[in-house]
C-alpha positions in Angstrom: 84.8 2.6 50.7 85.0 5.3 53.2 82.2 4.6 55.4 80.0 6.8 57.3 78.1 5.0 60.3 74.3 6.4 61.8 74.1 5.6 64.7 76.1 4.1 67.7 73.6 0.8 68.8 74.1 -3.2 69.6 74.2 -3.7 65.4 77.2 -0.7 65.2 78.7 -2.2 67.6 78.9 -5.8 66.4 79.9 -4.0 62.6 82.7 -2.5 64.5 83.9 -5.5 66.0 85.1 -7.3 62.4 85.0 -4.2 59.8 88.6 -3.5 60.3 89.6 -6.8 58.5 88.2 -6.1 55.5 90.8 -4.3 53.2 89.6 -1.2 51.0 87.1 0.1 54.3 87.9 3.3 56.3 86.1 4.3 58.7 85.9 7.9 58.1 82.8 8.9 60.7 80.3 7.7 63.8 77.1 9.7 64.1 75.3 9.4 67.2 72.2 11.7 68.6 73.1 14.8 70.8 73.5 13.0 74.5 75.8 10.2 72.9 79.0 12.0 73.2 80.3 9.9 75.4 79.8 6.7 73.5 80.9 8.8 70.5 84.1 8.9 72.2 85.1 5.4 73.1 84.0 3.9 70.0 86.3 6.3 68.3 89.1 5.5 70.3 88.8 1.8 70.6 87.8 1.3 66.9 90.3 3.7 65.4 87.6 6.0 63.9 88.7 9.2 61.9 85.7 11.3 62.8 82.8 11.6 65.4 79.1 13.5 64.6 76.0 14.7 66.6 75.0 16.7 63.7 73.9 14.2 60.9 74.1 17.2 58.2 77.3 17.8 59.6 78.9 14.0 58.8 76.7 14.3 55.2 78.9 17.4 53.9 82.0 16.0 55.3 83.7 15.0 51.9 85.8 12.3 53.4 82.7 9.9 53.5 81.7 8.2 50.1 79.1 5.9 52.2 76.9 5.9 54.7 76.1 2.8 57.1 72.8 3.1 58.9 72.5 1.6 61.5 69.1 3.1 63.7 66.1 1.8 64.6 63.6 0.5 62.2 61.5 3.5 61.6 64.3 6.2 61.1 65.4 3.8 57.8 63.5 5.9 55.3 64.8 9.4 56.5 68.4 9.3 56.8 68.8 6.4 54.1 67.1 9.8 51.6 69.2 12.8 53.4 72.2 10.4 52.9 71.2 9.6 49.0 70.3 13.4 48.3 73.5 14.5 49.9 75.1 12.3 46.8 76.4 9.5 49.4 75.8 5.5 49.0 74.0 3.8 51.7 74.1 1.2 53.0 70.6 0.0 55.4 70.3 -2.3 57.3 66.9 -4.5 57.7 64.2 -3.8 57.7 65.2 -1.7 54.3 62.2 0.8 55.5 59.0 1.0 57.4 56.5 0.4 54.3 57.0 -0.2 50.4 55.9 2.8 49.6 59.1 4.8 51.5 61.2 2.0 49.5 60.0 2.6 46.1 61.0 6.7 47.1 64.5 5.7 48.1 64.7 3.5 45.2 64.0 6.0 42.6 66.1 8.7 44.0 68.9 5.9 43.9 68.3 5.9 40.4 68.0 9.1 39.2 70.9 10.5 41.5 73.1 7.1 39.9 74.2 6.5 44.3 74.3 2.6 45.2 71.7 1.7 47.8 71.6 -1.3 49.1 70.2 -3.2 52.1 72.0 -5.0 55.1 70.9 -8.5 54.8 73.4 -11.0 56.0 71.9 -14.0 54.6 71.5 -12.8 51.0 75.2 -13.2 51.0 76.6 -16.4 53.4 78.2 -18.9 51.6 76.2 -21.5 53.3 73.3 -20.2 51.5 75.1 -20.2 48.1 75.8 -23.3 48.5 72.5 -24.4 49.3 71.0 -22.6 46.3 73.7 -24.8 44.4 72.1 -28.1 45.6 68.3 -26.7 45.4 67.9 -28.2 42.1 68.8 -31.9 42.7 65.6 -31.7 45.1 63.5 -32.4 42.2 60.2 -30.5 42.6 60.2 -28.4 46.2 57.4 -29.5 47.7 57.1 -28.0 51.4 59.3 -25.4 52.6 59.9 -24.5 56.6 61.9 -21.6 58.2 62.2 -20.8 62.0 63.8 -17.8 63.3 62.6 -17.5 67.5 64.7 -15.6 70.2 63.1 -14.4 73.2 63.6 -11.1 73.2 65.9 -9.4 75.9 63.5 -6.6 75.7 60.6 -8.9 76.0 60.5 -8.8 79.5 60.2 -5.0 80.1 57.6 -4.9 77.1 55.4 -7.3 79.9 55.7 -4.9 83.0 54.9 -2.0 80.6 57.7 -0.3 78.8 57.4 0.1 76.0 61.2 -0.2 74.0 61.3 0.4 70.1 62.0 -3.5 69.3 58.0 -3.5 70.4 57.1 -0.2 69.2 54.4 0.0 66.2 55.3 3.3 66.0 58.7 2.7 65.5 58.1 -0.4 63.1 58.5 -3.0 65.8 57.6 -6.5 66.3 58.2 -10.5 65.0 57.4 -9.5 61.6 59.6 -6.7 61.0 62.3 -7.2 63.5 63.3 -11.9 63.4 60.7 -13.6 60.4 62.2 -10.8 58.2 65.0 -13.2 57.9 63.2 -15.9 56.6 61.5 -13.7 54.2 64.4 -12.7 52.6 65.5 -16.7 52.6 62.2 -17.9 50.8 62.5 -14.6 48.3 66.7 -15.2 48.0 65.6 -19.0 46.9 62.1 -19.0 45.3 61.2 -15.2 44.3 57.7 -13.8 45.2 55.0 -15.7 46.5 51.3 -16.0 44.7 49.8 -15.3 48.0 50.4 -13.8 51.9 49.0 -14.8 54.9 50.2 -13.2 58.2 48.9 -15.0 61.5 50.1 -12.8 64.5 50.1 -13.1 68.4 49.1 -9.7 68.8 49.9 -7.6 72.3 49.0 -3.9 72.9 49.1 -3.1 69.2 52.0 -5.4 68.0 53.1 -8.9 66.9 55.5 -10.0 69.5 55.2 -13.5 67.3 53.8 -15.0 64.1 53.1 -17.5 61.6 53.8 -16.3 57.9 52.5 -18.4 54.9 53.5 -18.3 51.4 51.7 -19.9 48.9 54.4 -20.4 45.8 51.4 -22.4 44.4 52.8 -25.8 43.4 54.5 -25.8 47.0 54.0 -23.8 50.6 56.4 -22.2 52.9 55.7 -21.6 56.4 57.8 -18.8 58.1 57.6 -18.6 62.0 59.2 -15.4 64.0 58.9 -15.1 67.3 60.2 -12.5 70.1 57.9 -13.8 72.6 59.7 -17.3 72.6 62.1 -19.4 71.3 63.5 -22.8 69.7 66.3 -23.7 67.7 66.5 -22.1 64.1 66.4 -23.6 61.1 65.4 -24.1 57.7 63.7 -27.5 55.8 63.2 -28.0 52.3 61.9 -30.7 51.1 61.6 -31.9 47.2 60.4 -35.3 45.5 63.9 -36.1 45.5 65.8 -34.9 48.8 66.1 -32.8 51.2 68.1 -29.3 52.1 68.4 -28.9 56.6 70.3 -25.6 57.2 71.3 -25.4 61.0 71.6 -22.4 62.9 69.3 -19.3 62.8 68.3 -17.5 59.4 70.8 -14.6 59.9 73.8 -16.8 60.4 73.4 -20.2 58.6 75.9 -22.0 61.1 76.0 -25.1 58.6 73.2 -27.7 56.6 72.7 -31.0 55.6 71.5 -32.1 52.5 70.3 -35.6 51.6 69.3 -37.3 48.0 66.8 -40.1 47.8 68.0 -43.4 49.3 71.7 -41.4 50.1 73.3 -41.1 53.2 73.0 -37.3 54.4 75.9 -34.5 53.8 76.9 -32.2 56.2 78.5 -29.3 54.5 80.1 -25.8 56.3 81.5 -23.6 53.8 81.8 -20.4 55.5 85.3 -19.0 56.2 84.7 -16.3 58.6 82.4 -16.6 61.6 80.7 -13.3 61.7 77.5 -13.6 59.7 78.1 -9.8 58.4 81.3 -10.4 57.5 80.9 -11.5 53.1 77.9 -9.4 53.0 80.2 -6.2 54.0 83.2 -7.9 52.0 80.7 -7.9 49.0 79.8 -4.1 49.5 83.0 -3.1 49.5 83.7 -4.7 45.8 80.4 -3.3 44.6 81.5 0.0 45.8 84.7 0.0 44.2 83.9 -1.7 41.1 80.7 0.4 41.0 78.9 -2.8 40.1 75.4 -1.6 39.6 73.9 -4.6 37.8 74.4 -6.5 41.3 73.1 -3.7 43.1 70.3 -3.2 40.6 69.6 -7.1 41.2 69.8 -6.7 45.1 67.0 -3.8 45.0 64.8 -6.1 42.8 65.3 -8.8 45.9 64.7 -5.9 48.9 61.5 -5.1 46.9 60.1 -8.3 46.6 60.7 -8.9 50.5 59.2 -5.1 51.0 56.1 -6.8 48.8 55.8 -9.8 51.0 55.7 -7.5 54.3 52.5 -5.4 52.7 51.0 -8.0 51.6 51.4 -9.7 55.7 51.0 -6.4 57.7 47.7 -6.2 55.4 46.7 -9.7 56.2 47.1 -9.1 59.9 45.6 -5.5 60.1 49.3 -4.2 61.2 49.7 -0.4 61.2 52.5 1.1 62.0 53.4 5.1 62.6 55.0 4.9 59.1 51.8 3.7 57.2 49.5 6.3 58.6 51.7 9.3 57.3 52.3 7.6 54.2 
């Protein structure tokens, strides 16, 4: 894989920090907006990088980059994740995949028809904590209540209060507890149960936007809570609970530190099976071998996920009366 990367942010910078240790990716290029030169610069020179951008049609026709990374904010998904695909590059996007399902079900048919691998940056979907849980799901018997908590008070939190207004609370830039924290949940209750019968979105609304929120999923025979806040926080986690046990996984939703699972009348297990400790670390290693394999069934099956967990967000924005800048121009 010779990866492309949009945009020079915290997440491109935490990428950068491990993606050298995973054999069969070069970094070929770094794209960053006019202004970020000098960024540009340093991240090239302490990461080794063969190439730097401003121009994003620039790093597109440079034939050195097979796939591109991106890495922006929320509501600029959609745009370069289609210049990248109609440029006959692979992407790579990170969460939220894009602003509304209707922009996904776009990419998703130009992916396609073109025969490019798209694919969305979703560390959980790929842990092997979470494997493992899914391995132990079905001794629970019959799930019968389901519970996920992803709350981090928001470093930008404190400036949305006095007034500023920063794109991580931004409807116009797809902002908020919904889109930006409980979509890790979503994707755990899709990754282990599929799509919900029904949505329910309750929001702490401020100025425009959910800066928290409860999210219920009614799977009908059980019910799953999701709770994502940026407005507060607790410790993460994740409870299922079945007629005959009990899954616990410690740590929040886009890391999966560790879990305990626990039978009937058993003592409870404590199992760790991860064996790297950055969280985007096997979901990376995975894209590379899907890359190079060109393994489009999994990718095929990984856009069936995204689109469920696209489904689940319309279904909760609709609930809650959220608009963002994205929906009105769709």
């Amino acid at each position: 894989m010779n990866l492309g990367i949009a945009g020079a942010g915290m997440i491109v910078q935490d990428l950068l920090n491990f993606i050298r240790e995973i054999p069969g990716i070069s970094l070929a290029a770094l794209y960053a907006r006019p202004g970020k030169e000098h960024a540009l610069q340093e991240l090239q020179n302490q990461y080794g990088i063969s190439k730097v951008y401003t121009d994003y049609s620039n790093m597109l026709q440079d034939n050195s980059v097979d796939t591109v990374y991106i890495g922006l904010p929320n509501h600029l998904h959609y745009s370069y994740a289609k210049k990248a695909l109609l440029s006959g590059k692979h992407v790579i996007c990170e969460k939220p995949f894009t602003s509304n399902l209707q922009e996904f079900l776009e990419l998703k048919e130009i992916a396609e028809h073109s025969g490019m691998i798209l694919i969305e940056a979703i560390s959980n979907q790929y842990l092997k904590n979470v494997m493992s849980m899914k391995e132990v799901l079905p001794a629970l018997g019959a799930i019968k209540m389901v519970e996920c908590n992803y709350s981090q008070y928001s470093s930008r939190y404190d400036a949305f209060r006095q007034g500023e207004v920063l794109p991580a609370f931004d409807p116009e830039m797809s902002g908020g507890a919904l889109m930006d924290i409980n979509i890790y949940n979503i994707h755990l209750a899709a990754g282990f149960f599929g799509s919900p019968r029904k949505v329910e979105y309750w929001a702490n609304m401020e100025r425009g936007i959910d800066t928290s929120g409860m999210l219920l999923l009614d799977y009908g025979e059980f019910k799953c809570v999701c709770i994502g806040a940026k407005d507060s926080t607790a410790p993460g986690s994740m409870k299922i609970q079945g007629t005959e046990g009990y899954l616990q996984m410690t740590g929040p939703a886009n890391e999966c530190d560790s879990f305990v699972y626990a039978l009937r009348k058993e003592e409870p297990v404590q199992a760790d099976h991860k064996d790297h400790p950055h969280r985007m670390y096997d979901e990376f290693t995975e894209f590379e071998r899907i890359l190079r394999e060109q393994d489009m069934k999994k990718a095929a099956d990984m856009l069936v996920h995204s689109e469920r967990v696209m489904r689940v967000i319309e279904q909760a924005k609709q609930s809650a009366g959220l608009v963002f800048g994205a929906d009105q121009r769709s």
